[in-house]
C-alpha positions as CSV (number, residue, x, y, z in Angstrom):
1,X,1.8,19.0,-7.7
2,X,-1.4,18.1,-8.8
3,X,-1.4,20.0,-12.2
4,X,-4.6,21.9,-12.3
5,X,-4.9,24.8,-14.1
6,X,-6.6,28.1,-13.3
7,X,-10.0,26.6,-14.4
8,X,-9.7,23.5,-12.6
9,X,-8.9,25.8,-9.5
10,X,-11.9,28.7,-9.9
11,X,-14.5,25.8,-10.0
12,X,-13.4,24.5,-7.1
13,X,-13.1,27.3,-5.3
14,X,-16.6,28.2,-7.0
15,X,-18.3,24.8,-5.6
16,X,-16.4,25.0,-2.1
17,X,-18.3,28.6,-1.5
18,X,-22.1,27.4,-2.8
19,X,-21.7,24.9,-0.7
20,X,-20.3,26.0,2.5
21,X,-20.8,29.6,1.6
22,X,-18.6,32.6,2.4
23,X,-18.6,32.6,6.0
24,X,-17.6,29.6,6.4
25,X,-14.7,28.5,4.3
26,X,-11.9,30.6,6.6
27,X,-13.1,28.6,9.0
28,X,-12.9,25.5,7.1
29,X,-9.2,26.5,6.5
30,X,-8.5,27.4,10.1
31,X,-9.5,23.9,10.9
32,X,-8.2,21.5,8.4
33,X,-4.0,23.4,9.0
34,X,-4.7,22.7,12.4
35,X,-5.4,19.0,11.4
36,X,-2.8,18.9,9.4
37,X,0.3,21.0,11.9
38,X,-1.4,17.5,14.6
39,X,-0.9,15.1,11.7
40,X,2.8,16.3,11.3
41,X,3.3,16.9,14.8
42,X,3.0,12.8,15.5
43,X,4.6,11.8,12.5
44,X,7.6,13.7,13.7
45,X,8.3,12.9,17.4
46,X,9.2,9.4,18.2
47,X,6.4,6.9,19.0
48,X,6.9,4.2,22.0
49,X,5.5,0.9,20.4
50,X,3.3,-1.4,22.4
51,X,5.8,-4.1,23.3
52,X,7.9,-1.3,24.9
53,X,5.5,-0.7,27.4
54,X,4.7,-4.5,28.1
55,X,8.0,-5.4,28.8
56,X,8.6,-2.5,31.3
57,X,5.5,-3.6,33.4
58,X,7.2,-7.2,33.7
């Protein structure tokens, strides 16, 4: 997908734990697959669009 190789992956993983440290990255994880299941969530059910609801109210 993005072609990295195992380098390009250890030093991120490397810099992602210096920086939030160990304790937090599982975290981290728990919260960004919960943004993302919400992001595909809305993509996926049908959206009303504005003028829908203004022409009900008429």
């Amino acid at each position: 997908m993005f072609n990295l190789g195992w380098l390009e992956v250890a030093l991120i993983v490397l810099v992602a734990v210096l920086i939030f440290g160990p304790k937090k990255i599982p975290e981290l994880g728990g919260a960004l697959a919960k943004s993302l299941r919400g992001f595909q969530n809305e993509l996926k059910k049908p959206t009303d669009s504005p003028n829908d609801e203004d022409q009900q109210s008429d």
